[in-house]
Kinemage of the C-alpha trace (Angstrom):
@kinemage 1
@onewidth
@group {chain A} dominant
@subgroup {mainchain}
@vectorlist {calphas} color= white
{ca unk a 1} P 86.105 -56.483 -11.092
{ca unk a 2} L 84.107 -58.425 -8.312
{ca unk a 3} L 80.375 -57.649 -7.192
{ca unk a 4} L 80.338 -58.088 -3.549
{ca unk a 5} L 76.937 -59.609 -3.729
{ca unk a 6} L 77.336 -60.503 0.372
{ca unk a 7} L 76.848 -56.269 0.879
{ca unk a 8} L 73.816 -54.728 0.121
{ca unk a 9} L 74.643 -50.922 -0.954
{ca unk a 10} L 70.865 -49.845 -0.802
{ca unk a 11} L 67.546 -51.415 -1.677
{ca unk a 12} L 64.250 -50.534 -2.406
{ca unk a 13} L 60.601 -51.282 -3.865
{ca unk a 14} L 57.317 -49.720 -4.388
{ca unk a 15} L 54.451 -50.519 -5.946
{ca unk a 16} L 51.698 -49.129 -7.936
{ca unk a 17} L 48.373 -50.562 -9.115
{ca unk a 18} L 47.719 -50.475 -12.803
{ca unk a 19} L 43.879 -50.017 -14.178
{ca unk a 20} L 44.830 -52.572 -16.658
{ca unk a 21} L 43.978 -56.463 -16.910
{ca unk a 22} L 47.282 -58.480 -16.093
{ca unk a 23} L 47.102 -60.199 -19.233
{ca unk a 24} L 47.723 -57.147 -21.439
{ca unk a 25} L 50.605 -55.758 -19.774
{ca unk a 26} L 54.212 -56.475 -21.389
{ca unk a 27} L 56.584 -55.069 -19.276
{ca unk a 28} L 59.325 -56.867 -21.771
{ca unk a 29} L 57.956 -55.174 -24.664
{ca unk a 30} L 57.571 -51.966 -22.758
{ca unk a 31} L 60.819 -51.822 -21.868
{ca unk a 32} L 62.769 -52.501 -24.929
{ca unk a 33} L 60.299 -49.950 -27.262
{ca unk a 34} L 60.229 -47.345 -24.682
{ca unk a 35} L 60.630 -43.533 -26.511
{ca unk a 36} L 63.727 -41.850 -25.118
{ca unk a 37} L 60.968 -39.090 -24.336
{ca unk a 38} L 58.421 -41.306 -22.353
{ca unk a 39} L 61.974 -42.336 -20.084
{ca unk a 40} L 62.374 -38.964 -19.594
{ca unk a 41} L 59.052 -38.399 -18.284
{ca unk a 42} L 59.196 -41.383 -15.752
{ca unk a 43} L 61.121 -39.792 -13.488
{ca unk a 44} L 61.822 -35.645 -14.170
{ca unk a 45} L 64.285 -34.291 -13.796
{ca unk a 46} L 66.568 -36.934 -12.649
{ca unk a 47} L 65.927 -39.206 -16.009
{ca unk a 48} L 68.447 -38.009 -18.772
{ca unk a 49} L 68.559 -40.185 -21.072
{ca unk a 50} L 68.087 -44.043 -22.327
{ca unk a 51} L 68.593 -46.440 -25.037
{ca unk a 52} L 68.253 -50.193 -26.255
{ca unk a 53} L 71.227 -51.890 -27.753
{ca unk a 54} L 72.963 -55.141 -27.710
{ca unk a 55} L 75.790 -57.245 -25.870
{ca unk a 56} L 78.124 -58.430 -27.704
{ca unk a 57} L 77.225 -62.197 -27.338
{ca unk a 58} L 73.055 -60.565 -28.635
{ca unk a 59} L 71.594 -60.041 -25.307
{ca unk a 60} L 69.066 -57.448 -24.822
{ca unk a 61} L 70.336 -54.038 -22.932
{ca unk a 62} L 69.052 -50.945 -21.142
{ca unk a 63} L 71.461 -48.280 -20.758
{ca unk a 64} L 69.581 -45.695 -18.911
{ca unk a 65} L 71.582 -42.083 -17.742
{ca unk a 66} L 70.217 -40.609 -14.752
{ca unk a 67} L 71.064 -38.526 -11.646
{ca unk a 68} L 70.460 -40.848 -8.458
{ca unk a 69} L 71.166 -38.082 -5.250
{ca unk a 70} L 74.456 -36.515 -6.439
{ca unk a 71} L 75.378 -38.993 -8.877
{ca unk a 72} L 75.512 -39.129 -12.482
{ca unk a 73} L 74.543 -42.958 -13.238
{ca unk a 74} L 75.086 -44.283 -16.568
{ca unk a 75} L 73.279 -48.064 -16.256
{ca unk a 76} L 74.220 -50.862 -18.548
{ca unk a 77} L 71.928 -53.199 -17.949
{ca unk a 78} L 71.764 -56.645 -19.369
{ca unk a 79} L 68.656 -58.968 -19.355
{ca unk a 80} L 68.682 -62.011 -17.986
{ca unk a 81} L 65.061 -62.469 -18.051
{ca unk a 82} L 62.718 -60.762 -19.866
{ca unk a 83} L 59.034 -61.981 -20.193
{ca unk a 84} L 56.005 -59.984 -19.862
{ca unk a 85} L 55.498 -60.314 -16.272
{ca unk a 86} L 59.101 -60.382 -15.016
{ca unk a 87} L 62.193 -58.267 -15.928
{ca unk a 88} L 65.596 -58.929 -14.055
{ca unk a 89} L 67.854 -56.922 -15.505
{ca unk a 90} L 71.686 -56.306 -14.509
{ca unk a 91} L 74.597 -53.980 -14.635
{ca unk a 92} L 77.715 -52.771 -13.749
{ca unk a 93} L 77.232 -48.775 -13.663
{ca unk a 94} L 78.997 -46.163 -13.911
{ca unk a 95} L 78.509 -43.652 -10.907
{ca unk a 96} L 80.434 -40.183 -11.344
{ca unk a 97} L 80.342 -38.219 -8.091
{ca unk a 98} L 81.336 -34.976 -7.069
{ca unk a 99} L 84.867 -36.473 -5.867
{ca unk a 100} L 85.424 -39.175 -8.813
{ca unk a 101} L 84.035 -42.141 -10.577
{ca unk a 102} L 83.483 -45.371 -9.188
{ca unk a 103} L 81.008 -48.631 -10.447
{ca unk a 104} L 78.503 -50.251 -8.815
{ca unk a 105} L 76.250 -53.350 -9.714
{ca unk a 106} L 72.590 -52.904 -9.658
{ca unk a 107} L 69.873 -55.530 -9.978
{ca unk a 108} L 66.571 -54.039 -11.488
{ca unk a 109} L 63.550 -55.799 -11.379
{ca unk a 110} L 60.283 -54.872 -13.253
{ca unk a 111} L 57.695 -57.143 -11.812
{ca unk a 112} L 53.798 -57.417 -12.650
{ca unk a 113} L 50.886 -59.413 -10.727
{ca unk a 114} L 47.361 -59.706 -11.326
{ca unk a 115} L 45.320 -58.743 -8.523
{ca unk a 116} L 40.997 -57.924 -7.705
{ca unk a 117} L 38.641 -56.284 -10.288
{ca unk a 118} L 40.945 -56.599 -13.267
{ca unk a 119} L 44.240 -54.674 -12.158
{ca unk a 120} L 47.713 -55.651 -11.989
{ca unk a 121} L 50.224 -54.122 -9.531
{ca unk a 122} L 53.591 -53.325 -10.937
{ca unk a 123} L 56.509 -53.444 -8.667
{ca unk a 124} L 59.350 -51.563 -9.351
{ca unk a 125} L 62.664 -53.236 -7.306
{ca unk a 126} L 66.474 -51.768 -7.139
{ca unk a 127} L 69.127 -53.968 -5.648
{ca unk a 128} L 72.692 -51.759 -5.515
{ca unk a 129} L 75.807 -54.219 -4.237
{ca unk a 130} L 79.228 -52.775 -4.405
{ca unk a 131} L 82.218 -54.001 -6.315
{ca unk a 132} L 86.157 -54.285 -4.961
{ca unk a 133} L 85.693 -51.167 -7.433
{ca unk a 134} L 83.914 -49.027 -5.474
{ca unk a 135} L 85.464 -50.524 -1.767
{ca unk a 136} L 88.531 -49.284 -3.474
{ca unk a 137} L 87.500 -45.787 -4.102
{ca unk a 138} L 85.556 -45.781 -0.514
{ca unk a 139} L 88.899 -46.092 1.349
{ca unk a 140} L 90.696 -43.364 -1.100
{ca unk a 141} L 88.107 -41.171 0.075
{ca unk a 142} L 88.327 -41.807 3.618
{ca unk a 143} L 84.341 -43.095 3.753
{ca unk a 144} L 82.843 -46.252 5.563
{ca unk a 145} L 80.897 -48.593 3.241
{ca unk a 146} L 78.189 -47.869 6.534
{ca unk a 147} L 77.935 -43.814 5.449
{ca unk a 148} L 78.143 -44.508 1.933
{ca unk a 149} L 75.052 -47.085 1.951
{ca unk a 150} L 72.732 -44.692 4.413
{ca unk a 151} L 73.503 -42.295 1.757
{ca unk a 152} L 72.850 -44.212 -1.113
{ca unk a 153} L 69.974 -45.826 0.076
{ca unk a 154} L 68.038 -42.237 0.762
{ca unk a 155} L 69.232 -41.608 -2.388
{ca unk a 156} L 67.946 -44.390 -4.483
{ca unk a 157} L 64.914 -44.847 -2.577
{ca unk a 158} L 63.783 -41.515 -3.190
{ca unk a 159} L 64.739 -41.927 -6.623
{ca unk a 160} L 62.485 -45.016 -6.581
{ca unk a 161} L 59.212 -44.233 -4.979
{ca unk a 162} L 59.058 -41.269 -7.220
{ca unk a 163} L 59.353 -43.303 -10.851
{ca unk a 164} L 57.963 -46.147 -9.875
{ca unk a 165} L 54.200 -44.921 -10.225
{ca unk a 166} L 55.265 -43.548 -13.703
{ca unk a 167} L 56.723 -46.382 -14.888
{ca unk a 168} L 53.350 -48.198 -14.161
{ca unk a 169} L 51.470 -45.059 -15.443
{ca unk a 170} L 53.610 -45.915 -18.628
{ca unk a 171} L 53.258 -49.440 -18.968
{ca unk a 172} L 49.535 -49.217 -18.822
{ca unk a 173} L 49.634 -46.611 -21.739
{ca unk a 174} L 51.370 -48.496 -23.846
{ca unk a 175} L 49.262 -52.035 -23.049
{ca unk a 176} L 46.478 -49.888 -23.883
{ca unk a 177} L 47.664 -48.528 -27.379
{ca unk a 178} L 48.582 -51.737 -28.474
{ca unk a 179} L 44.772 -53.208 -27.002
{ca unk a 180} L 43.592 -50.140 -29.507
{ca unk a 181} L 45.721 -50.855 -32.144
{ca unk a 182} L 44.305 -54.476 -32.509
């Protein structure tokens, strides 16, 4: 499979500003302890389900199951950097759509910056690019990449802005536990 990483299927990224000093947030830790249940919660009802697990080489993974417009999106996502300020994590997805399944690469990045009075701003960013894959199963379907990327960028921005400020709602509950628990 090739990622066409010259197309851009859809991109998006909000922020959201975090009541908690920059220097306590994890976002590395956060993501690779999160609770099924807390996922879940980050982005209702389109969130279905997540779980940490391993390449087979020992890198760090994400898969993450969620509904993204009419999609059912099963994310495999594979760190290639995780610190506690900076996330990039990527995958080839599954996308199962009313008319078939197709795959997809998506970029995720988790990003978080100090800023005034103490806070940190957590940006939240979603980079789709198609494969040959998905061109493929495009043209079986008689669909421009042009009405398939308007849709999917709707689609996944929506999807974004929405868990975005609950994934920073999230990682500041958890830096603060762990500030509690020391």
């Amino acid at each position: 499979m090739k990622i066409l990483t010259d197309k851009i299927l859809s991109q998006s990224a909000y922020t959201a500003d975090i009541d908690v000093p920059f220097e306590k947030i994890d976002i590395a830790e956060w993501l690779f302890t999160l609770p099924e249940a807390e996922y879940l919660r980050c982005c209702p009802p389109d969130h279905i389900g997540s779980g940490v697990t391993t390449t087979d080489d020992g890198r760090r993974m994400v898969i993450n199951v969620e509904m993204i417009g009419t999609g059912l999106v099963i994310q495999h996502y594979v760190a290639e950097e995780a610190t506690a300020s900076y996330c990039r994590m990527n995958s080839i997805s599954d996308v199962f759509t009313p008319v078939g399944r197709t795959q997809v690469n998506v970029i995720w990045e988790l990003i978080a910056e100090a800023i005034e009075d103490g806070r940190t701003r957590y940006t939240n960013r979603v980079t789709s690019h198609p494969t040959d894959v998905f061109m493929d199963f495009l043209a079986a379907h008689g669909q421009t990449f042009e009405q398939a990327a308007v849709a999917r960028q709707e689609a996944g921005g929506d999807h974004n802005r929405r868990e975005t400020p609950l994934f920073a709602a999230s990682i500041a509950r958890r830096a603060v536990a762990k500030a509690a628990a020391k």
